[in-house]
C-alpha positions as semicolon CSV with decimal commas, in nm:
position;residue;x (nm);y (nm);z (nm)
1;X;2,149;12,988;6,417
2;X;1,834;13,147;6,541
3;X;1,692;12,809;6,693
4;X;2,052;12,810;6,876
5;X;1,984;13,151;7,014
6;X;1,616;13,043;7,126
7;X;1,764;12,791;7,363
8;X;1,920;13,090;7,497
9;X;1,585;13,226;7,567
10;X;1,414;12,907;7,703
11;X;1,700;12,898;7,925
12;X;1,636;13,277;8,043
13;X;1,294;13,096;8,153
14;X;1,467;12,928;8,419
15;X;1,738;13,144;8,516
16;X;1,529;13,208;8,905
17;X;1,608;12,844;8,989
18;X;1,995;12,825;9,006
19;X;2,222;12,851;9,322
20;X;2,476;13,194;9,348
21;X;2,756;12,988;9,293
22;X;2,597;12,828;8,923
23;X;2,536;13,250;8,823
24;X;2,909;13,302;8,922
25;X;3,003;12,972;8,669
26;X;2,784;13,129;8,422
27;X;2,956;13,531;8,415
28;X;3,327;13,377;8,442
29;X;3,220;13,152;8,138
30;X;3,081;13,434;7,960
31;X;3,405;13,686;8,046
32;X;3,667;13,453;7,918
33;X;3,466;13,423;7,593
34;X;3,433;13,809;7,565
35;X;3,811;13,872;7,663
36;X;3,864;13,650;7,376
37;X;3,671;13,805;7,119
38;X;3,855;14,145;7,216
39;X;4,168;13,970;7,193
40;X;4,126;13,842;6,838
41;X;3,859;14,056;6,694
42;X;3,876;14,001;6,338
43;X;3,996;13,631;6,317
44;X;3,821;13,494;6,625
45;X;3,555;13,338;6,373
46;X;3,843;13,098;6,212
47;X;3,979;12,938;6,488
48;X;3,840;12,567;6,568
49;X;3,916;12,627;6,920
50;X;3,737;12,993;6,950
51;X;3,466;12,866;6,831
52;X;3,452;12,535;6,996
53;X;3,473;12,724;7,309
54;X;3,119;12,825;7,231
55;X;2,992;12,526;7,132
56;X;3,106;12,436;7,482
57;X;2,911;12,681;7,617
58;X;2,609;12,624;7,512
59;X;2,695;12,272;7,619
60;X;2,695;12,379;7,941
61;X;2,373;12,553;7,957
62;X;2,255;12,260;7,831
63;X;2,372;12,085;8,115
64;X;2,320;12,295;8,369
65;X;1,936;12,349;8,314
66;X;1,857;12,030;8,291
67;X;1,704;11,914;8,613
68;X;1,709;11,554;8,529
69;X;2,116;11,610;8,498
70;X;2,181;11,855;8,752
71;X;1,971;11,786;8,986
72;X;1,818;12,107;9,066
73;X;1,435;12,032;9,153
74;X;1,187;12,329;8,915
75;X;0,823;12,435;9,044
76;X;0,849;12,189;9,381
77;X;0,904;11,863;9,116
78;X;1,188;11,645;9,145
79;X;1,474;11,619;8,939
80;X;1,232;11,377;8,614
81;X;1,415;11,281;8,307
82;X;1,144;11,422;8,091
83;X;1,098;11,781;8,179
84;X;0,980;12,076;8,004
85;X;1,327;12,167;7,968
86;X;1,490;11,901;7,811
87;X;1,219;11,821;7,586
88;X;1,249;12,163;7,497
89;X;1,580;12,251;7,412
90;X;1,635;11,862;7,284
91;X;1,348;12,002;6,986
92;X;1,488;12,303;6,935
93;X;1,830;12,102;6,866
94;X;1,672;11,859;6,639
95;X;1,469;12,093;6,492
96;X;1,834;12,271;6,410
97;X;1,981;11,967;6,308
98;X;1,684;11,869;6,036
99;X;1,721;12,200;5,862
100;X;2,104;12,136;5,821
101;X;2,038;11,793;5,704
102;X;1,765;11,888;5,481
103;X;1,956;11,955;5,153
104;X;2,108;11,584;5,187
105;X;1,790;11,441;5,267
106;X;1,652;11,644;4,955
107;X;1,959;11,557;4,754
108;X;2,052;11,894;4,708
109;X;2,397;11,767;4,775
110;X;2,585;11,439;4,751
111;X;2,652;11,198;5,022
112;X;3,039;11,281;4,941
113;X;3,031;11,603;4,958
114;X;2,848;11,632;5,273
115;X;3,098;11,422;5,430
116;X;3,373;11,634;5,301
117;X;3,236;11,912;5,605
118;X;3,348;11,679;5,877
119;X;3,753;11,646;5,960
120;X;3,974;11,373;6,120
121;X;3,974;11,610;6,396
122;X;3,581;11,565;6,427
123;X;3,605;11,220;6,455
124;X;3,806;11,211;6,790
125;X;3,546;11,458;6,943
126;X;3,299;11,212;6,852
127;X;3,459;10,940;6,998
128;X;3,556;11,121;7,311
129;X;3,180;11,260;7,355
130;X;3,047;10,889;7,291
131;X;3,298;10,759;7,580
132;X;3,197;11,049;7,815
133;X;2,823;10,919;7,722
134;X;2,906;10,534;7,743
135;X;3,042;10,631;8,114
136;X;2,811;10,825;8,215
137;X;2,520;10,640;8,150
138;X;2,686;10,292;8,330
139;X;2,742;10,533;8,651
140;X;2,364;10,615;8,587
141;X;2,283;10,288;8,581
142;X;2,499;10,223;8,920
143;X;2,315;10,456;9,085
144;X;1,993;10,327;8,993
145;X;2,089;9,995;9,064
146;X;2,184;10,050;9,437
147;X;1,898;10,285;9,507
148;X;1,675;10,040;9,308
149;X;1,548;10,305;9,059
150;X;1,421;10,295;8,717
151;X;1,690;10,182;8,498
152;X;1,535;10,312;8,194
153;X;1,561;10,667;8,318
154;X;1,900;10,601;8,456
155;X;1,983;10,496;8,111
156;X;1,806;10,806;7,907
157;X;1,972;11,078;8,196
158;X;2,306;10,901;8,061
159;X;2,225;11,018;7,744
160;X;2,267;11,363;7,767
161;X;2,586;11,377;7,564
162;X;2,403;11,344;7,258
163;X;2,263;11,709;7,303
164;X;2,668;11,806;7,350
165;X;2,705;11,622;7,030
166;X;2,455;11,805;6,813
167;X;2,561;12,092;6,983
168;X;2,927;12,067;6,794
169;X;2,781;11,975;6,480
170;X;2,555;12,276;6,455
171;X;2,796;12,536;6,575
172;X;3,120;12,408;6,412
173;X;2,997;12,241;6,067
174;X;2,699;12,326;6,039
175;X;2,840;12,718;5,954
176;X;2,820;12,833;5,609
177;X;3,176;12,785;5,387
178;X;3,084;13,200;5,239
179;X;3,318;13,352;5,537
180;X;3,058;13,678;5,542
181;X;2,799;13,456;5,662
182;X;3,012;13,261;5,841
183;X;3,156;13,507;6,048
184;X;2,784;13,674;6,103
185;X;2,682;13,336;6,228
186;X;2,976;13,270;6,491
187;X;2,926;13,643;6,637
188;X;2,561;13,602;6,636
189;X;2,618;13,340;6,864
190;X;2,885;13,519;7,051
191;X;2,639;13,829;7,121
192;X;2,420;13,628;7,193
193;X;2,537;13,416;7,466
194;X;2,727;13,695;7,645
195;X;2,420;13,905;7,629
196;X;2,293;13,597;7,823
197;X;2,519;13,543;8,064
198;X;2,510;13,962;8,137
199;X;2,158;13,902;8,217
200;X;2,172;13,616;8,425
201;X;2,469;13,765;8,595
202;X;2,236;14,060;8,711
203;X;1,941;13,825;8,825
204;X;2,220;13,637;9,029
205;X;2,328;13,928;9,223
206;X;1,983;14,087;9,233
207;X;1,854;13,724;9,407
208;X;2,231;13,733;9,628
209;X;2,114;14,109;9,725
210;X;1,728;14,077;9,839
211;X;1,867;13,764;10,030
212;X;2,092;13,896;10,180
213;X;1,909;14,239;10,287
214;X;1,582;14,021;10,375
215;X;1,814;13,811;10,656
216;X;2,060;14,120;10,771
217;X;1,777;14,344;10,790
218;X;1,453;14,162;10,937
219;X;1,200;14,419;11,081
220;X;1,180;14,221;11,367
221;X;1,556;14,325;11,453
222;X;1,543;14,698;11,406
223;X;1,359;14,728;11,782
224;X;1,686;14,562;11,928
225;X;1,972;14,674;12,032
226;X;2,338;14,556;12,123
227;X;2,430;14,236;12,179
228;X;2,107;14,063;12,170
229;X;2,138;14,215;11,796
230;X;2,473;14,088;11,747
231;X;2,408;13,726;11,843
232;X;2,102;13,693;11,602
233;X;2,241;13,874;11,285
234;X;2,556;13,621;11,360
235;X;2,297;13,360;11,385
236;X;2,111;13,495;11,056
237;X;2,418;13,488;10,870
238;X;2,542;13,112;10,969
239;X;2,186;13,007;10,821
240;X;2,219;13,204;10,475
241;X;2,563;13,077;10,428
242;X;2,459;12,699;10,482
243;X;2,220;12,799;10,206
244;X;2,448;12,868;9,957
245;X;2,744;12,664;10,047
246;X;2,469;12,356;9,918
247;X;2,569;12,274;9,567
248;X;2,230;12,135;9,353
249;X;2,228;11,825;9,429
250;X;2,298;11,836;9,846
251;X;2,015;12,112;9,805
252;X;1,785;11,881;9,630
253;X;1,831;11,586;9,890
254;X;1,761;11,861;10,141
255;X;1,432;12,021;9,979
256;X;1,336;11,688;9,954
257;X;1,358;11,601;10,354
258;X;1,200;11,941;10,402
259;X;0,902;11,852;10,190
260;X;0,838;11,528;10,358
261;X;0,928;11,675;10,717
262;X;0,638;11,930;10,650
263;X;0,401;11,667;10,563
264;X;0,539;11,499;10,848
265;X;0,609;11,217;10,673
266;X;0,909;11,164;10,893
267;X;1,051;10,839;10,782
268;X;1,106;10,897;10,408
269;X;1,280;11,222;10,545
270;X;1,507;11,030;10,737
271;X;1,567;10,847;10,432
272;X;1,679;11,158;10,238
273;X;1,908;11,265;10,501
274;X;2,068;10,955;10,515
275;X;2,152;11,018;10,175
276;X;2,336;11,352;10,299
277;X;2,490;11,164;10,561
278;X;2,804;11,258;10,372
279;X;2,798;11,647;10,343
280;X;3,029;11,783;10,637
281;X;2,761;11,977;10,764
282;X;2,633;11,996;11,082
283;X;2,280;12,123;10,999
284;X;2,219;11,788;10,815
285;X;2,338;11,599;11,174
286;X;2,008;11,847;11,317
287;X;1,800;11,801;11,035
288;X;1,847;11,388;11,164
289;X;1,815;11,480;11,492
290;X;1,441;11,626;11,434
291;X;1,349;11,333;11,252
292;X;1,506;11,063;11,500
293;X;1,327;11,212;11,735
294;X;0,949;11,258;11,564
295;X;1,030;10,856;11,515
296;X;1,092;10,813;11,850
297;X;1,438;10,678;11,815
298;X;1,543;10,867;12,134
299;X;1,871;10,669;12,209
300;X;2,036;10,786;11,868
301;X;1,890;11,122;11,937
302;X;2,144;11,127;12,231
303;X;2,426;11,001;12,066
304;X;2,373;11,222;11,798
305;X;2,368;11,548;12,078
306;X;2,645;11,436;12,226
307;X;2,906;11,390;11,918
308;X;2,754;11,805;11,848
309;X;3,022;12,089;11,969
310;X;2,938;12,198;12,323
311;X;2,868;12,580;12,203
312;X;2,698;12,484;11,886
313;X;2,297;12,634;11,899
314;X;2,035;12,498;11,712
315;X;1,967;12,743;11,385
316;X;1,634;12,501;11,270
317;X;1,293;12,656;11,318
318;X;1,148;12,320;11,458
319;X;1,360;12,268;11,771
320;X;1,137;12,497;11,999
321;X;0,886;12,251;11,874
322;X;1,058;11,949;11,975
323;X;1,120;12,003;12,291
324;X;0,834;12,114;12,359
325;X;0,678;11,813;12,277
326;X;0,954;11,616;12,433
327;X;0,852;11,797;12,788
328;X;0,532;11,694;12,750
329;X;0,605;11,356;12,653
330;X;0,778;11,359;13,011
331;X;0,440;11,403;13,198
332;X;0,376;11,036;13,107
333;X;0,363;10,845;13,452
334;X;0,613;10,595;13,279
335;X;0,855;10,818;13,110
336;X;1,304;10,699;13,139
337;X;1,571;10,851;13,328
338;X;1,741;10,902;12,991
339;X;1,459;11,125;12,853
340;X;1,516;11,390;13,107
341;X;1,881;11,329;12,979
342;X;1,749;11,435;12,625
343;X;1,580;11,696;12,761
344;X;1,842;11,821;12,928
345;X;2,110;11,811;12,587
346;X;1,766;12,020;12,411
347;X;1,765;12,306;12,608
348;X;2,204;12,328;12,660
349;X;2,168;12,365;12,208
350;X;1,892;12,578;12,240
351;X;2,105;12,843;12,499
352;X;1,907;12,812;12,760
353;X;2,117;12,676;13,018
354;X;1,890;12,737;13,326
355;X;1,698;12,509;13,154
356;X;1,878;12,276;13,095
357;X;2,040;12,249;13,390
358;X;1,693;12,111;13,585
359;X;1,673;11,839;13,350
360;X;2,029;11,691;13,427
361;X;2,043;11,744;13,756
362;X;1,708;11,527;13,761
363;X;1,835;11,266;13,530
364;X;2,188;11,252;13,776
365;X;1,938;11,222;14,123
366;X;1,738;10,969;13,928
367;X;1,948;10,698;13,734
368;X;2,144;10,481;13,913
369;X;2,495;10,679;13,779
370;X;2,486;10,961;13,966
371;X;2,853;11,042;13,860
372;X;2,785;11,004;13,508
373;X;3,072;11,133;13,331
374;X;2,856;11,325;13,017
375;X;2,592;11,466;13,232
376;X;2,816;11,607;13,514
377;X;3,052;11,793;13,230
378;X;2,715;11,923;13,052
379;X;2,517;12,044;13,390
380;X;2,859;12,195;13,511
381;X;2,892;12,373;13,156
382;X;3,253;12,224;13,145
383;X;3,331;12,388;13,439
384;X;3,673;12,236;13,555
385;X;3,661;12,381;13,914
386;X;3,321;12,295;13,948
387;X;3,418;11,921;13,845
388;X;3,780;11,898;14,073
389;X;3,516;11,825;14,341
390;X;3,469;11,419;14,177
391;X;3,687;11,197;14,179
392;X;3,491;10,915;13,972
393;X;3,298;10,921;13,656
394;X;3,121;10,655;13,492
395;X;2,913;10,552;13,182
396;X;2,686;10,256;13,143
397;X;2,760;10,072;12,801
398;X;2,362;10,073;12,716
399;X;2,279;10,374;12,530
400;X;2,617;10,536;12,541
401;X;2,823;10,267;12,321
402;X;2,671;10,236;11,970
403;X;2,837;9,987;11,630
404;X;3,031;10,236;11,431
405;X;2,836;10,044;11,094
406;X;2,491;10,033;11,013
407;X;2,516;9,682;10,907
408;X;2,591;9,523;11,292
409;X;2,442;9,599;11,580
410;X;2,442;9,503;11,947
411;X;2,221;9,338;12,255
412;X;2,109;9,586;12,507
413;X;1,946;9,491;12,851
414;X;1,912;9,763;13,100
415;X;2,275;9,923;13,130
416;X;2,450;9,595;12,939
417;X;2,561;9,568;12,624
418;X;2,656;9,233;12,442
419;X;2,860;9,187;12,108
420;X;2,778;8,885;11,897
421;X;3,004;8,927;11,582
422;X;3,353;9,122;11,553
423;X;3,297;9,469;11,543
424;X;3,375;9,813;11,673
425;X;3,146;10,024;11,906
426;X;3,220;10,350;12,033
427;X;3,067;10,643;12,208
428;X;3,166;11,005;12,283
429;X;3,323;11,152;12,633
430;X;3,277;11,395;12,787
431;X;3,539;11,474;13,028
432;X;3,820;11,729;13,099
433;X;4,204;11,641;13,048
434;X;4,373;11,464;13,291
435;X;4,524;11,132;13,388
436;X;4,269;10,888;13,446
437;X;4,281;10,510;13,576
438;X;4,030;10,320;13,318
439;X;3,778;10,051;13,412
440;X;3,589;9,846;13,185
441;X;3,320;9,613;13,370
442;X;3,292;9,314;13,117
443;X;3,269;8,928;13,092
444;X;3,248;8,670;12,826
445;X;2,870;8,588;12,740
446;X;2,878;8,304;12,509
447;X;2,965;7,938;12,568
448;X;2,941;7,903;13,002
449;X;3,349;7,825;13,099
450;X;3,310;7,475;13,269
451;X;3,134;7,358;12,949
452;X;3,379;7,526;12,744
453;X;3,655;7,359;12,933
454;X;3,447;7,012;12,888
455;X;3,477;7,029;12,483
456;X;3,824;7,185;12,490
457;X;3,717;7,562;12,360
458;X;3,874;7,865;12,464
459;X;3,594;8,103;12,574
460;X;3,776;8,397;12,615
461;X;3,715;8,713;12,446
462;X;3,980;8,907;12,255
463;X;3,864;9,292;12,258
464;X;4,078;9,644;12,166
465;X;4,004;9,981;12,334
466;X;4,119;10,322;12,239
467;X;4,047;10,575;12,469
468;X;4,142;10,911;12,349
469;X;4,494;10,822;12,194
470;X;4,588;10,554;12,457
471;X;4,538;10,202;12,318
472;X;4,526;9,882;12,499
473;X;4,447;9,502;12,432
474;X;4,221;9,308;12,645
475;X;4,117;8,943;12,722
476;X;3,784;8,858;12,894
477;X;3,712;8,558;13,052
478;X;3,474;8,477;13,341
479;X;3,517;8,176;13,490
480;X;3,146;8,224;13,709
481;X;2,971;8,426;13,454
482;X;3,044;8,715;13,673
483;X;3,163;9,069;13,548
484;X;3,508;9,164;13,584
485;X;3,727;9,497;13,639
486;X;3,983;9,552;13,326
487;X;4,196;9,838;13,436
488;X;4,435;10,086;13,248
489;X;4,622;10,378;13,252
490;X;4,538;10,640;12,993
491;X;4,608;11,036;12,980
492;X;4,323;11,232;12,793
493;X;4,358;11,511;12,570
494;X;4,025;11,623;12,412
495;X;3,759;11,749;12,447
496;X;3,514;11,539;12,365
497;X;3,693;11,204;12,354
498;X;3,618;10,888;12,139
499;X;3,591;10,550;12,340
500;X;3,605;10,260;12,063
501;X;3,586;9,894;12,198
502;X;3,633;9,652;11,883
503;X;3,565;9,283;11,929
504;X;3,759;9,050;11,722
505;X;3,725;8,705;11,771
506;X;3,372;8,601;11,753
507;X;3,306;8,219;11,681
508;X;3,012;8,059;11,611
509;X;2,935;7,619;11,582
510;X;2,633;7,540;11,668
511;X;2,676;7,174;11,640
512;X;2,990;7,182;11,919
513;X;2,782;7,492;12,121
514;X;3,085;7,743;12,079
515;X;3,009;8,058;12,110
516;X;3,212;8,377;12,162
517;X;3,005;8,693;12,291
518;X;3,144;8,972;12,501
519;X;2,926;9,162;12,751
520;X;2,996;9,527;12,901
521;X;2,828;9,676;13,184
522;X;2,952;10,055;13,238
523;X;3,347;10,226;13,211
524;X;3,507;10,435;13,485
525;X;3,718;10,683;13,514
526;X;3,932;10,738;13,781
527;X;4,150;11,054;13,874
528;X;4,514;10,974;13,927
């Protein structure tokens, strides 16, 4: 009983390191187990399923203090299988389980009788805690399997459900059969935990309330006044609620990018944001950002500002930084039009628009688009009036239109793009509602016709576009290897809109030369 209550303790230990969210689990656990004990005060001890309850909860302490299980990353270390918490409480359990055992080891009792403690009803616990195990540890063993990772700790993390295990044994049988000390036991273990989970409860909302009061209240911020006040306690507030809307593990894959980010190892922290690549969160899309751009992958850097909401301001500490090395970078005697471009989408997240402003307008006078449809909308702020005035927009397929897979990816030469297997691409535009005339600039770049002809292949390229919600079928064929004008009528709604071009009949025999590619130079758009 008293080793049971010292996990409680060792637990206390570690109580600093949880998210708000794991103290709220923790007091809702611990008030359903009190309004029970009020409910049935003098026969809560009899009940299997009272008393299980607490067995299940310090299960789940169990569980949730285990970094190796939970993910939650103790003193800077990442989430190791053997931790000073788990080989801790795992002692204290066998420690607790030897002492029960000890009068059959010592024969004090019979084999028989000691079997006699255990019930039918135990044995389907068993078997459903074993399953739960068996599961768990193959989904361990998954994961370690497709981020090639040690399967021996995959397989010992999967083993956690033995601690559940002697958990039940020590709480349910292993209580005395003299109801006195049988009942002292259970409530011992009842005070215990909710005396726990009161004191946890107040760490949580003493952590919640110098967090809070730290970011609301910055001394920086008493000196200002009005709006300039409002905007950055709105902007203060947005960054302590992307804090703790991270459960453990999104927050460990996070702390992890940070770390390498500040040792600027950059690639292994693109790595671990790839890994968040699926938490609907914008500040992971800038955390990328930051690190495309220290790895000088500057053409998804674009795409990346341009699929970002046209208000949205950058909250991370390191943008300042960035473009300030970015400006620099554009000093260089050989420096691209679309860097200036970059430069330009920097300053529009960072609010200042002035700013930004000079940077597109030199990108428009410089490239060879000087109606190009993104830049125009961003340098006129979205400014309908201000865009009336054009009548034609454009994009070039280079650097705009990117595979929607990791797996495939494209040809680029100067403002062409070519499209070797079947696959979609797609970029974002920027453009205001309207009726628009479409023009997509393509040809077929595979087998030349006249030799096509020769052998009896069909060169001609099969491709689908959706612009907006308008969808249309196209075939390309270019009988001189020349690019020709595919036109369509679509009416746009959005603001941003997706362009998606799939290809979808790519062949391939080298020993009869076929060859399907499909080749795009730019896509206009054309008031009605």
């Amino acid at each position: 009983m008293w080793l049971m209550v010292s996990l409680l303790a060792v637990s206390l230990l570690f109580c600093l390191n949880l998210l708000i969210v794991e103290y709220i689990r923790i007091l809702i656990l611990g008030m359903a187990l009190a309004i029970l004990c009020v409910t049935f005060p003098d026969n809560f001890h009899k009940s299997h399923i009272r008393v299980s309850f607490i067995a299940g909860a310090y299960a789940y302490i169990l569980w949730l203090f285990d970094p190796a299980v939970n993910g939650v990353a103790f003193f800077g270390e990442g989430a190791k299988v053997f931790n000073f918490y788990r080989i801790v409480s795992f002692g204290l359990l066998l420690t607790a389980a030897s002492i029960w055992l000890f009068p059959l080891i010592t024969r004090k009792i019979s084999y028989k009788e000691f079997k006699g403690k255990f019930t039918q009803r135990d044995i389907y616990i068993f078997i459903g805690i074993l399953s739960v195990g068996v599961l768990l540890t193959l989904m361990e063993i998954i994961r370690a399997y497709n981020e090639k990772t040690s399967f021996v700790e995959a397989t010992l993390k999967g083993t956690k459900l033995i601690d559940c295990a002697l958990v039940y044994v020590l709480v349910i049988r292993g209580k005395s059969t003299n109801e006195v000390s049988e009942k002292k036991r259970v409530y011992t273990l009842l005070y215990a935990f909710l005396i726990f989970c009161v004191f946890t409860s107040l760490v949580g909302a003493g952590r919640a309330a110098v967090a809070y009061y730290k970011v609301r209240i910055p001394e920086k911020l008493e000196k200002s006044v009005g709006a300039i006040r409002r905007k950055r306690l709105l902007e203060l507030r947005e960054r302590l609620l992307r804090v703790f809307s991270l459960n453990s593990h999104e927050a460990l894959v996070v702390y992890e990018a940070g770390y390498f980010a500040g040792k600027k190892q950059w690639k292994e922290s693109l790595e671990q944001l790839s890994k968040a690549s699926k938490i609907p969160r914008i500040a992971i899309e800038e955390e990328k950002l930051i690190a495309e751009i220290e790895t000088g992958l500057y053409s998804k850097a674009i795409q990346r500002l341009e699929s970002m909401p046209l208000d949205y301001k950058f909250a991370s500490f390191h943008s300042d930084e960035i473009v300030k090395k970015l400006i620099k970078s554009l000093k260089r005697k050989e420096v691209e039009d679309s860097d200036y471009y970059l430069a330009g989408l920097f300053y529009m997240h960072l609010g200042k628009q002035d700013e930004a402003k000079k940077y597109f307008t030199e990108f428009i006078s410089a490239s060879a688009s000087s109606n190009n449809a993104n830049a125009l909308y961003f340098l006129n702020n979205g400014n309908q009036e201000k865009l009336k005035s054009y009548n034609t927009f454009q994009m070039p397929a280079a650097g705009w239109l990117r595979p929607r897979t990791t797996d495939k990816s494209v040809e680029e030469s100067g403002d062409i793009i070519t499209i070797v297997n079947n696959q979609q691409i797609e970029g974002k535009l920027w453009i205001t509602p309207g009726d628009y005339k479409v023009t997509i600039m393509a040809r077929d770049s595979g087998t030349p016709y006249k030799k096509a002809k020769e052998s009896g292949f069909d060169p001609s390229c099969k491709i689908r576009v959706w612009v907006d919600d308008t969808f249309n079928s196209l075939r390309i064929v270019s009988t001189n290897g020349t690019f020709n004008a595919y036109t369509f009528d679509v009416e746009i709604k959005n603001e941003p809109s997706d362009v998606i071009i799939e290809f979808t009949n790519d062949t391939y025999n080298k020993s009869r030369g076929w060859d399907r590619n499909v080749s795009i130079s730019r896509v206009t758009f054309s008031r009605e």
